[in-house]
N, C-alpha and C positions, 0 to 999 in steps of 0.2 A: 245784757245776758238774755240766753234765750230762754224762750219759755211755750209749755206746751198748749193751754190755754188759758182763757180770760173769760174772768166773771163779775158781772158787776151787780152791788147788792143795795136795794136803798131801805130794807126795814131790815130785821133780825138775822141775825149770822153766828157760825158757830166752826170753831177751827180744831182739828183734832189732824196731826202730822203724827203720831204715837205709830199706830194702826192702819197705814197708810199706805199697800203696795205698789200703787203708781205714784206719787208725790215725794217728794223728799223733802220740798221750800215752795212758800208761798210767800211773795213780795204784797204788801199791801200797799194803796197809793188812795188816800183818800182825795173826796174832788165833788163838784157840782153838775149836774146836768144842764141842758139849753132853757132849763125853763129856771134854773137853780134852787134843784131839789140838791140835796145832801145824800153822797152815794159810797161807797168805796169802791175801788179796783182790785179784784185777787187775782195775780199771774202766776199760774201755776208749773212749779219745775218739776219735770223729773228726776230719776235718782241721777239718768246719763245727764240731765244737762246743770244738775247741781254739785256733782263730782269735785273734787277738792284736787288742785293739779298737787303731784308729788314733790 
């Protein structure tokens, strides 16, 4: 799926889709860095690319 950007977090995070005029879905993908710290990935969709086909 596509998605519009990426952000990667390795301390405190906070998710609010409610309130949200550009976002509609955020995929999380948690994972390691090269040193293997502990990080998530948020790929962020928008409304167009989160769309529900008919």
């Amino acid at each position: 799926m596509a998605y519009d950007s990426l952000s990667i977090h390795d301390a405190g995070l906070m998710v609010n889709l409610l309130d949200n005029e550009r976002y509609r879905r955020v995929c999380f993908e948690p994972g390691t860095d090269a040193d293997g710290t502990s990080l998530i990935r948020f790929y962020h969709h928008t409304h167009d690319q989160a769309a529900l086909d008919a």
